[in-house]
matplotlib code that plots the C-alpha trace (Angstrom):
import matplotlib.pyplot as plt

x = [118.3, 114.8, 113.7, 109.8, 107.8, 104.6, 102.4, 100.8, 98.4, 100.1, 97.9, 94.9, 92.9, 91.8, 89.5, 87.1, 88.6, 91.7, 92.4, 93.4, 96.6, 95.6, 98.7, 99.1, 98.9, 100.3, 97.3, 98.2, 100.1, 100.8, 102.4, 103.3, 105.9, 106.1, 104.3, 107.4, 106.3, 103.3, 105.4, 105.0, 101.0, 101.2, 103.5, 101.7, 98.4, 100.7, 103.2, 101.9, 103.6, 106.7, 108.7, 108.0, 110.5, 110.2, 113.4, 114.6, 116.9, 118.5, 121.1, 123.9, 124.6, 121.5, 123.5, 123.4, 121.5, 118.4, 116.2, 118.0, 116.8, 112.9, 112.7, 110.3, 112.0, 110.0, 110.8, 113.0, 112.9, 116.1, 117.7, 120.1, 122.5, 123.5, 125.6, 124.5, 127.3, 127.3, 124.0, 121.9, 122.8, 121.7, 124.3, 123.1, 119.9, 120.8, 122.9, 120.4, 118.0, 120.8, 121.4, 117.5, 116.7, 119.5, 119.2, 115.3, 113.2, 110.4, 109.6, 109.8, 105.9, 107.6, 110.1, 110.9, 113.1, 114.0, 116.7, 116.5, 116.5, 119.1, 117.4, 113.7, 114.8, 116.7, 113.8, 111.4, 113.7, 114.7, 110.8, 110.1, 113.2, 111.6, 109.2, 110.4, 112.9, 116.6, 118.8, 117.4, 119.0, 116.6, 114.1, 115.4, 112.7, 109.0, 106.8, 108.6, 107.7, 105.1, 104.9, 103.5, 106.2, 106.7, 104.5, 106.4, 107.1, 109.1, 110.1, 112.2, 114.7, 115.2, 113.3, 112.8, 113.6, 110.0, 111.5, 108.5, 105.7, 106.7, 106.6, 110.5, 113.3, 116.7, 119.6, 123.0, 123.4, 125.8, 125.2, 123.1, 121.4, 117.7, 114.9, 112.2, 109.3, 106.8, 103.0, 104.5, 107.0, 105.2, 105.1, 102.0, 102.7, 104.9, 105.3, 105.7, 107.7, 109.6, 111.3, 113.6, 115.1, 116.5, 120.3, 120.3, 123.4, 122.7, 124.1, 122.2, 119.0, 119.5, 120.5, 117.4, 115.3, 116.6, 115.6, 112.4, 112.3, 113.8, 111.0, 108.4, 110.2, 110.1, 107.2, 105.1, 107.4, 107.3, 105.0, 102.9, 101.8, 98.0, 95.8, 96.4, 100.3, 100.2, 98.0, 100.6, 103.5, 102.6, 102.0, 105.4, 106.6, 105.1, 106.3, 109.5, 110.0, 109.0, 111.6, 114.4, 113.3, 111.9, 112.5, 110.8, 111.4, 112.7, 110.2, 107.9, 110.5, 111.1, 107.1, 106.3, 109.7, 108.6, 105.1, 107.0, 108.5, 105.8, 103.6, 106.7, 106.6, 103.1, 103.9, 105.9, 103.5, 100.9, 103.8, 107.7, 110.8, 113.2, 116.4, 118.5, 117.4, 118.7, 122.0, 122.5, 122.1, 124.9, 126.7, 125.7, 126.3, 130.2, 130.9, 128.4, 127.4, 124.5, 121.5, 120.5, 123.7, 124.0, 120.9, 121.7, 125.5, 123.6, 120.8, 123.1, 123.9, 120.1, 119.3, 118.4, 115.7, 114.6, 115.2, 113.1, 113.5, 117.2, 116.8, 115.1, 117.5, 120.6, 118.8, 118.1, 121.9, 122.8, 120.2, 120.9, 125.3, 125.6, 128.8, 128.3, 131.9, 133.7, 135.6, 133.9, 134.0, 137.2, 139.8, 137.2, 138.6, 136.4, 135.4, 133.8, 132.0, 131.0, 129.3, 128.2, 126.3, 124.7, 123.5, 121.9, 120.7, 118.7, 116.5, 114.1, 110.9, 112.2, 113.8, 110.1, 108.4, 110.9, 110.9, 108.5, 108.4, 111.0, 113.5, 116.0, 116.3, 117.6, 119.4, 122.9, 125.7, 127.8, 125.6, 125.6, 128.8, 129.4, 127.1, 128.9, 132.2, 130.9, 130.4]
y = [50.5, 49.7, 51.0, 52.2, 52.7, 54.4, 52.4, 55.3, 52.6, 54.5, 53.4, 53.5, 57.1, 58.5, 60.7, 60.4, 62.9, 61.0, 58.3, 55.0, 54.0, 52.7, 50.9, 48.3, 44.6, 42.3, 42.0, 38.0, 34.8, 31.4, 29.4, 25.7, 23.3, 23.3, 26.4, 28.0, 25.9, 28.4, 31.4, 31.1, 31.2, 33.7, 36.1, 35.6, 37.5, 40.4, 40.5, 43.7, 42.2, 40.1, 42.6, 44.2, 41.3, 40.0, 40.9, 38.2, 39.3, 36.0, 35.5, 34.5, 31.3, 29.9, 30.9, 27.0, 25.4, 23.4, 25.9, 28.2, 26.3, 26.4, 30.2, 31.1, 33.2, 33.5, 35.9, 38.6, 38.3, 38.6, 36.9, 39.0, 37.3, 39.4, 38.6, 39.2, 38.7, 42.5, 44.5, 46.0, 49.7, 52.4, 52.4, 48.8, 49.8, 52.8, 50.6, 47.7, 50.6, 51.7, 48.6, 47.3, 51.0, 50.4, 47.4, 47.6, 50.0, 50.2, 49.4, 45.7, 43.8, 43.0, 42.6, 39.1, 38.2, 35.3, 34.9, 36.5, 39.7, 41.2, 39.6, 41.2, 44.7, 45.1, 44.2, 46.0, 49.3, 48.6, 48.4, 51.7, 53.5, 52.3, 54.6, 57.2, 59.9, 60.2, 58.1, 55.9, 57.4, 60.2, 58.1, 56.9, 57.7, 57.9, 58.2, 59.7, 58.0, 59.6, 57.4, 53.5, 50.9, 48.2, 45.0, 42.8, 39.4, 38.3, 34.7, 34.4, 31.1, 32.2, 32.5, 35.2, 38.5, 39.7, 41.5, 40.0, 41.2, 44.3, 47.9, 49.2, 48.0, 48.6, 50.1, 51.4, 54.8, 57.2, 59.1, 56.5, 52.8, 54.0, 52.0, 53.5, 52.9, 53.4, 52.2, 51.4, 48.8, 46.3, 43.1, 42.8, 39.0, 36.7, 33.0, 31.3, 27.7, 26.0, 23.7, 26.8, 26.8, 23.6, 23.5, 27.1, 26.9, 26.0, 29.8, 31.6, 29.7, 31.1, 34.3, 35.0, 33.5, 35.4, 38.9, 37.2, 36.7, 39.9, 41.5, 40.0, 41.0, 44.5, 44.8, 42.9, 45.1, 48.2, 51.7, 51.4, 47.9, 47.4, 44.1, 44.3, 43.4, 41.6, 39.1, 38.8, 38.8, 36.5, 33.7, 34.4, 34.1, 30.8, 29.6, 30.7, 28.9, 25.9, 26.1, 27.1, 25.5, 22.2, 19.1, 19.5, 17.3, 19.4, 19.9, 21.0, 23.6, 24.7, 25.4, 26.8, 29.1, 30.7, 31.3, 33.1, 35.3, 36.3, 37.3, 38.7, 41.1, 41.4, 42.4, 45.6, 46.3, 48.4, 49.1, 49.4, 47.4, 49.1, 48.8, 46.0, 47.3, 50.8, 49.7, 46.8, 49.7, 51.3, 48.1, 47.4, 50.9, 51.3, 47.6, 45.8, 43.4, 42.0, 42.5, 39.4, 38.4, 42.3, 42.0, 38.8, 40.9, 43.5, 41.6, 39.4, 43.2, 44.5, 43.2, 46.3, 46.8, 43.1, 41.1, 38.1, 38.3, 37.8, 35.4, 32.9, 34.2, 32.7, 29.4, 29.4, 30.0, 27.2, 24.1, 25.3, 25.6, 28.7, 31.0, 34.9, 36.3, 38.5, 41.6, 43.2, 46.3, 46.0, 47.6, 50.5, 54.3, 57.0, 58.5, 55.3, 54.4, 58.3, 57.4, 54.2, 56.0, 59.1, 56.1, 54.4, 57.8, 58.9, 56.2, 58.1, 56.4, 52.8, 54.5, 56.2, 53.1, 51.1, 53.8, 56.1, 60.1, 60.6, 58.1, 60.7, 61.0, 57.0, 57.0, 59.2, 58.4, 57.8, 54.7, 53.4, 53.9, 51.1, 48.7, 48.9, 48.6, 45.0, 44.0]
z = [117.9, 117.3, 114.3, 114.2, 111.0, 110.3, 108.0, 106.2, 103.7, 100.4, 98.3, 100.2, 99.9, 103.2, 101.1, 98.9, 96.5, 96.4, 93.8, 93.8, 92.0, 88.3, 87.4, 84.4, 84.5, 82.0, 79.9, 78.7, 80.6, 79.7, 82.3, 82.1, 81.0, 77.7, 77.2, 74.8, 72.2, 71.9, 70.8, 67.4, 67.5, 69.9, 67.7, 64.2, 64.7, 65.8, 63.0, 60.4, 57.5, 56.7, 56.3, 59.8, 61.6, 64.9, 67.2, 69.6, 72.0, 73.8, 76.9, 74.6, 77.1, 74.6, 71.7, 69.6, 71.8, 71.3, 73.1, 70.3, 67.6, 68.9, 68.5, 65.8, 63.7, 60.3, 57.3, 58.2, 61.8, 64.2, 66.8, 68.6, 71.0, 74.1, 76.9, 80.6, 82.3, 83.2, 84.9, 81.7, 80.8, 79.1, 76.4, 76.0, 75.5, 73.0, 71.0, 70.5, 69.3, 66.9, 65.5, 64.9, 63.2, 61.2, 60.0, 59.0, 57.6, 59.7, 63.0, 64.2, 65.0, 68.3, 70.7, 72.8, 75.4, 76.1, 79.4, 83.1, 84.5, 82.5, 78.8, 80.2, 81.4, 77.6, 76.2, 78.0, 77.8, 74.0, 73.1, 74.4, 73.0, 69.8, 69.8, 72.3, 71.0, 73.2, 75.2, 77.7, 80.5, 79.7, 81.1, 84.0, 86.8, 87.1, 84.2, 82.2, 79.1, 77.0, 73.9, 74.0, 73.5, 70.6, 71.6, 73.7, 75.4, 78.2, 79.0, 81.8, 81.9, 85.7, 87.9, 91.0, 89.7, 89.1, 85.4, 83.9, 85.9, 87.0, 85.0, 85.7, 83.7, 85.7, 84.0, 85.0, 83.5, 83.4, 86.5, 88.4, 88.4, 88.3, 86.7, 83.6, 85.7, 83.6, 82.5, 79.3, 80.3, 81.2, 78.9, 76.9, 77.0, 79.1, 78.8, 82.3, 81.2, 84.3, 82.0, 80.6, 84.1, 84.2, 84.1, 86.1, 88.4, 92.2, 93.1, 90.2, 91.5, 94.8, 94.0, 91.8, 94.6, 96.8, 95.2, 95.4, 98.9, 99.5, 97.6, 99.6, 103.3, 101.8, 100.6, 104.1, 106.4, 104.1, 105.0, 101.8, 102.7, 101.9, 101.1, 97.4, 98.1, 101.4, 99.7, 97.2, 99.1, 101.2, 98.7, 97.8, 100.9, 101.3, 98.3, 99.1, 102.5, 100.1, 97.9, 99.7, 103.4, 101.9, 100.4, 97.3, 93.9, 91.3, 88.7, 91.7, 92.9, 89.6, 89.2, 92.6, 92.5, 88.7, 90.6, 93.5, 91.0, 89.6, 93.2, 94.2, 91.4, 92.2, 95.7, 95.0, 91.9, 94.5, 97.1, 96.9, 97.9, 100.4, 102.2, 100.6, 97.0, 97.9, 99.2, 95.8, 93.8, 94.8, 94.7, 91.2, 90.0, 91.5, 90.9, 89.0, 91.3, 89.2, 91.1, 93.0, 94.9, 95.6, 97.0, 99.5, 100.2, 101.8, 103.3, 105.6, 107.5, 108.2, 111.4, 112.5, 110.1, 109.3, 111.8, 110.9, 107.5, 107.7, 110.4, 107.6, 105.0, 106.6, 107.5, 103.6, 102.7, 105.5, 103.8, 100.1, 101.3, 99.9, 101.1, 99.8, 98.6, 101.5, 101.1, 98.4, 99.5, 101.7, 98.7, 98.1, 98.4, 100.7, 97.7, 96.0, 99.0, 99.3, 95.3, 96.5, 99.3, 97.0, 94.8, 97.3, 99.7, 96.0, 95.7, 97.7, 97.5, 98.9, 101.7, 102.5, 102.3, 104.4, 106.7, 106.7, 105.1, 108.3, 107.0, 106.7, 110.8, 110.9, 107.4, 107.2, 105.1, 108.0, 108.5, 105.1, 104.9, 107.9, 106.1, 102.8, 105.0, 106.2, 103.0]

ax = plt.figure().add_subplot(projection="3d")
ax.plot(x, y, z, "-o")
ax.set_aspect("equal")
plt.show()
């Protein structure tokens, strides 16, 4: 079946009454190796007073290591350890709130983390509980978020997710996995350093480089497309092909694979991802497939929709020797596949822009529900 898509320019007015999109950028960016030695002179101009701490929130994998020891934690500051072997949630999120309210007076100068997509969306979702009244699974959706978030900083130690560039955080909640996507989630600093990827696992780098890719297929073949994230995307692309399709020396693929991330992130900033995002998030939600190998599981199966794109994708997985896990989905019952599928079917505005505002003629459950089968 040849699938056909209206471009429809989203984010391009047709009128002159209309409006472009104003969306948040993150206002200050250091990249380079090294460059984490610069927290500290970074952090102290925005510290009220010593009592008003500094919270670090750290992938626990960091937990006494030397990168550990060059945090710079002053006065009462605190380093909070956190584990991401599971997807972040909201009762993650609400708890971490609980605990830093509890534990100081006032509200902290800041919030940092420091790890990959998992460390960035908790920090990014725990800054604006801060200062926003509820559970964060009350803000699960767009712009729902009334009240400005805690200064923050994200520094990935992996690289390809696009956490810390782009303005949703990702949780698992309750009843669904649904991003806050929001003009107050984005960073108000980030700290690009390669050298915090080294020692990243040959199947964690590809994974995350991989939602990268992903992102940028989306975003070039999506309905919203328009200059603003084509010309991103396809530096991303590029520097994707590089990475993974090359033969570069490490240092340089570490560099040019952190830059990927963050015009990948770029690239959906103005548009939207699509298929392979809307089917991992019914993976992640039933199962907790974390997010970038949920994202390659379902890409291997879209032919139909991007052909080329998943043309280079298995070429990638054959030079890098990667072999995706089989049967995931094999022991499920009709009723978690039938939850797997409402997951996926609600995240309405990625199926628009990979299809169009007709999407729901070519999507059905019935044919999710034989892609999550192959899986």
């Amino acid at each position: 079946m040849e699938i056909k898509k209206e471009r429809r320019l989203k984010n391009i007015p047709t009128k002159a009454s209309e409006k472009y999109r104003n969306f948040p950028m993150v206002p200050r960016v250091v990249f380079g190796n090294g460059s984490f030695d610069q927290l500290g002179d970074i952090l102290m101009p925005k510290r009220k007073h010593s009592e008003a701490p500094i919270v670090y929130l750290v992938d626990d994998v960091f937990e006494g290591t030397e990168l550990a020891q060059r945090i710079p934690s002053i006065f009462c500051d605190q380093l909070i350890f956190v584990s991401a072997d599971e997807e972040p949630s909201t009762s993650q999120v609400n708890a971490l709130v609980s605990m830093i309210k509890a534990n100081f007076q006032e509200l902290p100068s800041g919030i940092v983390g420091i790890g990959g997509g998992t460390l960035l969306d908790l920090s990014k979702a725990v800054s604006i509980l801060l200062t926003n009244t509820g559970s964060a699974a009350d803000y699960q959706g767009w712009d729902l978020v009334r009240k400005k978030a805690v200064y923050h900083v994200g520094i990935p130690t992996v690289s390809g997710t696009g956490a810390e560039v782009s303005r949703t955080t990702v949780l698992l909640g309750p009843d669904k996995k649904l991003g806050i996507n929001s003009d107050f989630t984005t960073f108000d600093q980030v700290i690009l350093d390669p050298e915090l990827t080294k020692g990243v696992s040959k199947e964690q780098w590809f994974y995350t480089g991989m939602d990268c890719f992903i992102h940028c297929i989306e975003s070039l073949e999506g309905t919203f497309l328009n200059a603003f994230s084509q010309s991103y995307g396809e530096k991303a692309l590029d520097l994707c092909k590089e990475v993974f399709l090359g033969n570069l020396p490490e240092k340089e693929s570490r560099d040019k694979l952190m830059m990927a991330s963050w015009h990948g992130g770029m690239s959906i900033a103005y548009s939207q991802v699509g298929v392979a995002h809307a089917l991992s998030y019914g993976l992640g939600f039933l199962l907790g497939v974390k997010h970038g190998i949920g994202n390659c599981l379902v890409f291997q199966h879209l032919e139909e929709f991007y052909p080329d794109g998943v043309a280079l994708f298995n070429k990638m997985m054959h030079k890098n020797q990667i072999t995706l896990p089989k049967s995931v989905c094999s022991h499920l019952s009709d009723a978690e596949l039938d939850k797997m599928v409402a997951v996926a079917m609600g995240m309405e505005p990625l199926w628009e822009n990979a299809l169009g505002e007709h999407w729901k003629k070519v999507i059905t459950p019935e044919k999710l529900t034989s892609i999550y089968k192959k899986i």
